[in-house]
N, C-alpha and C positions, 0 to 999 in steps of 0.2 A: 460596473464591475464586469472583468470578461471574464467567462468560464473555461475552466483549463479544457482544453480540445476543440473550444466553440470556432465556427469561421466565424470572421468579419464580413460582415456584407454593409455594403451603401444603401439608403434609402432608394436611390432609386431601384434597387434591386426588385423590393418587396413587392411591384403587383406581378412584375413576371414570376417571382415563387408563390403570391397569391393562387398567378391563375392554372399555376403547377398543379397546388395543393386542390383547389375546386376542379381541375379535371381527372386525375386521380382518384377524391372520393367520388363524381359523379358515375366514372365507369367502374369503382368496383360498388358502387351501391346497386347499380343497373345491373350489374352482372350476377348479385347476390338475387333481387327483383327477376331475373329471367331463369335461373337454373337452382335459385336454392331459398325463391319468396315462401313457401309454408316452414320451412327449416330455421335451426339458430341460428345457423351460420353457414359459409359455401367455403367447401373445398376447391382450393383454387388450382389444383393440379387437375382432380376430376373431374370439375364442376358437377360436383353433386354435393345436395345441402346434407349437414350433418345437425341431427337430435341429439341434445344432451340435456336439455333446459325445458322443451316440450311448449317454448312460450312465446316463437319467433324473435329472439333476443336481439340479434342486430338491426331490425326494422325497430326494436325500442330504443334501442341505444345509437342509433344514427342521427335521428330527432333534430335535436339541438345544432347536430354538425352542418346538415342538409341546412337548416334554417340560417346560419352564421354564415354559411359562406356562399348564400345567393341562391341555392339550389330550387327554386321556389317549387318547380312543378314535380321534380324529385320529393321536397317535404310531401307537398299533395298529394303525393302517391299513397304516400306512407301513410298518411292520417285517415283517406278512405279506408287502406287495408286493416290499419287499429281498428276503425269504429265499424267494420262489417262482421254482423255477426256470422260468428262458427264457431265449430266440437270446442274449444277451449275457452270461448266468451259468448256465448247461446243471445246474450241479452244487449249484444255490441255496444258493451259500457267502455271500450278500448284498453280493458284487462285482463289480461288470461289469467285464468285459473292454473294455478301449479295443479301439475296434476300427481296426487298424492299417490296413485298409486304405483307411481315410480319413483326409484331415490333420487329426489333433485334438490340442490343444492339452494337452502331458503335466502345464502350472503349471497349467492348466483342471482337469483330471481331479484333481491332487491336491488341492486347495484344495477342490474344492468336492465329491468323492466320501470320498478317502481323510480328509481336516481334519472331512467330515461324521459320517463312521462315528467317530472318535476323539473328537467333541466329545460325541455321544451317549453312546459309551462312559463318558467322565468326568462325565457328569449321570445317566445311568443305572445305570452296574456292570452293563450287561448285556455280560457276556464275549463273545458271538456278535459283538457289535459291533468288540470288540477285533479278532477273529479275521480278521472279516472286513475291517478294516483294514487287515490284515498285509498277506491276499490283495491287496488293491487296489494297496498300495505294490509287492509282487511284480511286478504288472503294470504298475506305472509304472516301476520300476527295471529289467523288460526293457525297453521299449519305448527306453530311454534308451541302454542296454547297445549295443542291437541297430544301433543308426546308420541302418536302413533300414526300410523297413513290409515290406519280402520278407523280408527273414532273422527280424523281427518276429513273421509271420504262420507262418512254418516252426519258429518255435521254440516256439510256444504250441501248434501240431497234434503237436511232437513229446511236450512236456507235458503235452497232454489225452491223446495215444495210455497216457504210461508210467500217469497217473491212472488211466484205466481199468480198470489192470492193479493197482496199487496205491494208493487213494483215500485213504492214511495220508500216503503225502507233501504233499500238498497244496501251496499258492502256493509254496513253499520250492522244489521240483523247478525248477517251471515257471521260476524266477528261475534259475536253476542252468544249467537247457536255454538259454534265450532270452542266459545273460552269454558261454555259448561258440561260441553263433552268429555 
């Protein structure tokens, strides 16, 4: 079937637009990596990263891409920076915590945190991926549980308190604490 408006292109076309498309996403993932790696995403007129999501969104949602189209040491980047802990993942389970006490958008945080860590997981088999999936769904299924960003915010300090004490429970508690808030 061809699509109204689609070019025609020859088979042999496809590695030269392959290696279009992998150099394109390699410099704008590097460019997002040099001027806007703590951020969701990088403004490309400013190069400066912009917060809306509070959870590095594009380093989740790149995942899957980096890995598909060869980008190996680009993926590698990205998977030390998920699983190093910091402010928004203390326990470098490679899922941030929405942070409740700002309005962020819980269809945002799944789609493009929790759908990122899964889509990797299915191109990669790297289990950590999975795991850290779960985590992330935990934190969007309180967040949803919880009706407020106070009871939100008290139900995840009671969850990191019991973690501390038991680091086997993991996202599972935290969903548990945060549904009887």
């Amino acid at each position: 079937a061809h699509l109204h408006g689609a070019v025609e292109t020859d088979e042999e076309d496809w590695p030269e637009r392959a290696g279009a498309v992998r150099a394109a996403l390699r410099d704008s993932f590097r460019a997002y990596e040099r001027f806007a790696g703590g951020a969701d995403d990088l403004r490309p007129t400013s190069n400066r990263g912009r917060q809306w999501l509070w959870s590095r969104a594009t380093l989740y949602d790149s995942l899957d891409s980096l890995l598909v189209t060869g980008l190996d040491a680009d993926y590698a980047s990205a998977i030390v920076a998920i699983f190093t802990p910091n402010i928004r993942d203390p326990f470098g389970r490679g899922a941030p915590e929405p942070p409740f006490y700002r309005p962020v958008s819980v269809f945002e945080y799944h789609i493009r945190v929790v759908e990122g860590l899964l889509g990797a997981f299915e191109v990669s088999g790297d289990r950590r991926l999975l795991h850290a999936a779960a985590h992330a769904a935990d934190a969007d299924a309180a967040a949803l549980a919880c009706g407020t960003a106070a009871a939100a915010v008290a139900a995840f300090a009671a969850a990191r308190e019991k973690e501390a004490e038991d680091p086997a429970t993991g996202g599972a508690h935290a969903h548990a604490v945060a549904a009887e808030a």
